[in-house]
Every structure is written in structure tokens, then in C-alpha cells.
N, C-alpha and C positions, 0 to 999 in steps of 0.2 A: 504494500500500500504506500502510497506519497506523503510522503511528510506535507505538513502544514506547514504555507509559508509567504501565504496572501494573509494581509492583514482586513481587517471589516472595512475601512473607506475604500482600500484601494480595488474589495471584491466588490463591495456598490457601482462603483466605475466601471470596472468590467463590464459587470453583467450589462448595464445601462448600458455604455459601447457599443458591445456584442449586441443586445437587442436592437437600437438603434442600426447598426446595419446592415442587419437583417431584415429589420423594416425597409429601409431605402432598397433592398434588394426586388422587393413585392411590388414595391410601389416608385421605383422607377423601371417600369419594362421598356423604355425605349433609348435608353443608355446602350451607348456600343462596348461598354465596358462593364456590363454590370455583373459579371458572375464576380469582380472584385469585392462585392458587399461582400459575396461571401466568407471572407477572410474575419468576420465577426464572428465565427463561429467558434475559432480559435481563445477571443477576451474570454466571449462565453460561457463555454466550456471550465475554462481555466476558475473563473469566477466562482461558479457552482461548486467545483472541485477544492476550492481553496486551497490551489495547489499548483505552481507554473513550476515547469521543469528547467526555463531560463534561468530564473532565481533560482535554483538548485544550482546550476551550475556555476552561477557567478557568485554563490554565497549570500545571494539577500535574504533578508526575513521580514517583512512587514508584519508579524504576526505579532502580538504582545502573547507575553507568556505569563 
């Protein structure tokens, strides 16, 4: 399992992020570039999971213990 290592503000950002472009993803169909929103799936994700595997690797921790 992944250690915890998002903190509570910076996992509200995510999520908000990640949903937000997701959204623009739906609701802009005529973008010639729109499969890009997709890459909110990514904060997303991570946010829910309270858990980014970048910050593992670089040693951050937003988490309060």
C-alpha cells in the first residue's frame, strides 16, 4: 500500500483540479486538443488516494503527522 503523503489542502486542490478538467473535457467537444483535459485524471486520482508517487520520490510530505 502507498504511504500517505498529500496533505488535506493540497488533496482539496487536486481533487478540485482533476474534477475541473474533467469537466472542461465534457464540455468543451470542439477543442482540437481536448483529450489533454484528460490528464486531470492523474491530480484526481492522486487526491483520493492521498498518495502521489512524485512526492515519494523526491521526499515531500504534505501530510501533518
Amino acid at each position: 500500500m502507498l504511504k500517505k503523503n498529500v496533505g488535506s489542502l493540497d488533496r482539496i486542490l487536486r481533487i478540485v483540479i482533476g474534477l475541473a478538467l474533467i469537466i472542461g473535457f465534457f464540455v468543451n467537444t470542439e477543442a482540437s486538443l481536448r483529450w489533454l483535459y484528460l490528464i486531470g485524471i492523474i491530480p484526481l486520482v492522486t487526491g483520493l488516494m492521498s498518495s502521489c508517487p512524485l512526492y515519494s520520490i523526491f521526499g515531500i510530505n504534505t501530510c501533518k503527522k
